[in-house]
C-alpha positions in Angstrom: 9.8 -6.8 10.4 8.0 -8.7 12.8 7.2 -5.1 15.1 5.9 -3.9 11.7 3.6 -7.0 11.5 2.7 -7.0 14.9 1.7 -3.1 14.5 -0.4 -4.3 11.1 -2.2 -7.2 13.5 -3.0 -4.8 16.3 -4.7 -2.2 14.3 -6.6 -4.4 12.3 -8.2 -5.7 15.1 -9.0 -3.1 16.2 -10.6 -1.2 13.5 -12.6 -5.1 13.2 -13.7 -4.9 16.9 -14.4 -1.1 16.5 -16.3 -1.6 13.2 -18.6 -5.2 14.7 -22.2 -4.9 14.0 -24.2 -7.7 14.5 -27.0 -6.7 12.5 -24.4 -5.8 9.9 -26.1 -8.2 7.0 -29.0 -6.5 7.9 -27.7 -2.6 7.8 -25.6 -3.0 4.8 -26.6 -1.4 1.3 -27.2 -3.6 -1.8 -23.6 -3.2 -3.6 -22.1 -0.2 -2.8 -19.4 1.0 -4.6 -16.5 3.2 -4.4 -15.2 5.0 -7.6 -13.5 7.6 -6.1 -11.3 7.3 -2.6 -8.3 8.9 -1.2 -6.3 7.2 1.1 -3.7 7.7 3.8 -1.0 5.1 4.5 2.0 3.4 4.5 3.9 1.2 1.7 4.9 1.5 -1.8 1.4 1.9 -3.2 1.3 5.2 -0.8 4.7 6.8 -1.6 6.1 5.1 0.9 4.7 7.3 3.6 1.7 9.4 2.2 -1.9 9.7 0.2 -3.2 7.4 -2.7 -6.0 8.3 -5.1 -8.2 5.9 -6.4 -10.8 5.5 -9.2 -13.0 2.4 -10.5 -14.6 3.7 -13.6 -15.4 -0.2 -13.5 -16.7 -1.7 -10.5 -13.5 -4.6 -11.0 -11.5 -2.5 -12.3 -9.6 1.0 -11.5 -6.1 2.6 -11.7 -4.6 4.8 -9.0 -1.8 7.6 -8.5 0.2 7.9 -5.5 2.8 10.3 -3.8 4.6 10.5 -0.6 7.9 10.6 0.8 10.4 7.8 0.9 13.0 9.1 3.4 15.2 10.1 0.8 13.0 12.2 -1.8 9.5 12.6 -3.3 8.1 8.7 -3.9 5.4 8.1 -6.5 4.0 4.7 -7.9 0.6 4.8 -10.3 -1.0 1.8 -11.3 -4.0 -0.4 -11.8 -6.3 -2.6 -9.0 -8.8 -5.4 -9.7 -11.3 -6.0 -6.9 -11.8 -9.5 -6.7 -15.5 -9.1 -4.4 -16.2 -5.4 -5.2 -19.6 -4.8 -2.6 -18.5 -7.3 0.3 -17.4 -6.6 3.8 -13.6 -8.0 2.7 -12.8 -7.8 -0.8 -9.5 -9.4 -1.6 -7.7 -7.4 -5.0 -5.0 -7.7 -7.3 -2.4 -4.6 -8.0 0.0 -4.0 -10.6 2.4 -0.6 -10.4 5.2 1.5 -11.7 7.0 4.2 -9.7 10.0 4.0 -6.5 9.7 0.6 -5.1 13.8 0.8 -3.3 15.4 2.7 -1.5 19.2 2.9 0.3 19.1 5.5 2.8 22.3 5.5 4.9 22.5 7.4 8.2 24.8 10.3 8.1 26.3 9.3 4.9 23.5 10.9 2.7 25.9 10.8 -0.7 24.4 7.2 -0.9 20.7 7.6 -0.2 19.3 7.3 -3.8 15.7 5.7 -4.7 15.2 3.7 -7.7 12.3 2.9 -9.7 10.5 -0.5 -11.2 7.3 -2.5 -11.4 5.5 -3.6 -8.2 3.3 -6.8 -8.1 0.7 -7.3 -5.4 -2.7 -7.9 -3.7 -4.3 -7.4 -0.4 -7.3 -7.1 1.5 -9.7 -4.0 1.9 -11.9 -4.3 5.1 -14.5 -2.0 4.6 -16.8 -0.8 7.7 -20.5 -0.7 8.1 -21.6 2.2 5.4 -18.8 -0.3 2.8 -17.7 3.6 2.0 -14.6 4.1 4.0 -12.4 1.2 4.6 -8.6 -0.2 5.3 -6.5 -1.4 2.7 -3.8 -4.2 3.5 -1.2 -5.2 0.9 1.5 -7.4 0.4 3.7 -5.9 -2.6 6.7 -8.0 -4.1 9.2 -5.0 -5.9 11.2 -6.1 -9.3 14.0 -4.2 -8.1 16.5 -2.7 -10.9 19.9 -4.5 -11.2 20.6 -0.5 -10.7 19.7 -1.1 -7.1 21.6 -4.5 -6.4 24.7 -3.2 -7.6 25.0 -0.3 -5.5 23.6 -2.3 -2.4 26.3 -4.9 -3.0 29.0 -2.4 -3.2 27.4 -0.9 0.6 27.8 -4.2 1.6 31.5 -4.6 0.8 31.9 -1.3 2.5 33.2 -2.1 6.1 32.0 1.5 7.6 29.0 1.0 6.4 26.6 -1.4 8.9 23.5 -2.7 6.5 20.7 -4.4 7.2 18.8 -7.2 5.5 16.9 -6.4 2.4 13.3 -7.8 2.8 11.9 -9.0 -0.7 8.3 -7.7 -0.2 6.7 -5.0 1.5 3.8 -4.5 3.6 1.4 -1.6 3.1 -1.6 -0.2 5.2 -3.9 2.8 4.3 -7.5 4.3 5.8 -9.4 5.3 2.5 -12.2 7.8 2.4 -14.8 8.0 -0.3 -15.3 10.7 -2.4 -18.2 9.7 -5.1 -20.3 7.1 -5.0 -22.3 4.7 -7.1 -25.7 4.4 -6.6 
């Protein structure tokens, strides 16, 4: 966990330093908007690892679809986001989802690895860059995991061949989105 969130740090400051414009106030459009975006990343609202589409037929408001893979199978999660500042440099948002949010995945074992499915709560950041078009999306996600899931952890637990690991109760995410339409 904490090389993950040292990863996280690093690149966002670097895509800050890479993106600093002084004159940015200056350069930016009125209150551009994003209604269409596909994005790249990492986390639960990606697939686990893969692409997220993205479309705000309100400029508060927009629902998303995501697949990717989840080193056991095919993950998906679709769902709804509420921008919070939709237009600013940083625009902190709310997520709600449904689709894979566990997985046990047990090295050279694979008649365990099995994903389950459930509701994801979240929100996050998006840092958009100078155009506000493209941007980076960090999230924080907790996962209602299925009782499903804690039974057959529990039961890898108990199992003294099998060496586990602790079971974090959120998840990060990180994705680079790209714009597709705009609003005028």
């Amino acid at each position: 966990m904490k090389k993950y969130f040292t990863v996280v740090l690093i690149l966002a400051t670097l895509a800050a330093n890479a993106q600093y414009d002084p004159d940015y106030k200056k350069n930016q459009p009125e209150a551009s908007n994003s209604p269409f975006n596909i994005g790249l990343g990492i986390g639960l609202d990606y697939g686990t690892f893969g692409a997220k589409a993205s479309g705000f037929p309100v400029k508060n408001f927009g629902v998303f679809a995501a697949v990717g893979y989840n080193l056991v199978n095919v993950g998906y999660n679709f769902g709804g986001i509420g921008r919070i500042l939709p237009g600013k440099k940083i625009c902190p948002y709310l997520t709600a989802m449904y689709g894979n949010n566990a997985v046990i995945k047990v090295i050279d074992a694979n008649q365990y690895d099995k994903s389950y499915n459930g509701p994801t709560f979240g929100g996050g950041i998006e840092l958009h860059f100078r155009s506000n078009q493209n941007f980076m999306n960090f999230g924080l996600l907790v996962p209602l995991r299925s009782e499903e899931f804690y039974d057959d952890w529990d039961a890898l637990r108990a199992n003294p061949a099998i060496e586990t690991s602790e079971l974090l109760p959120v998840g990060l995410s990180i994705g680079y989105h790209f714009t597709i339409a705009s609003q005028d």
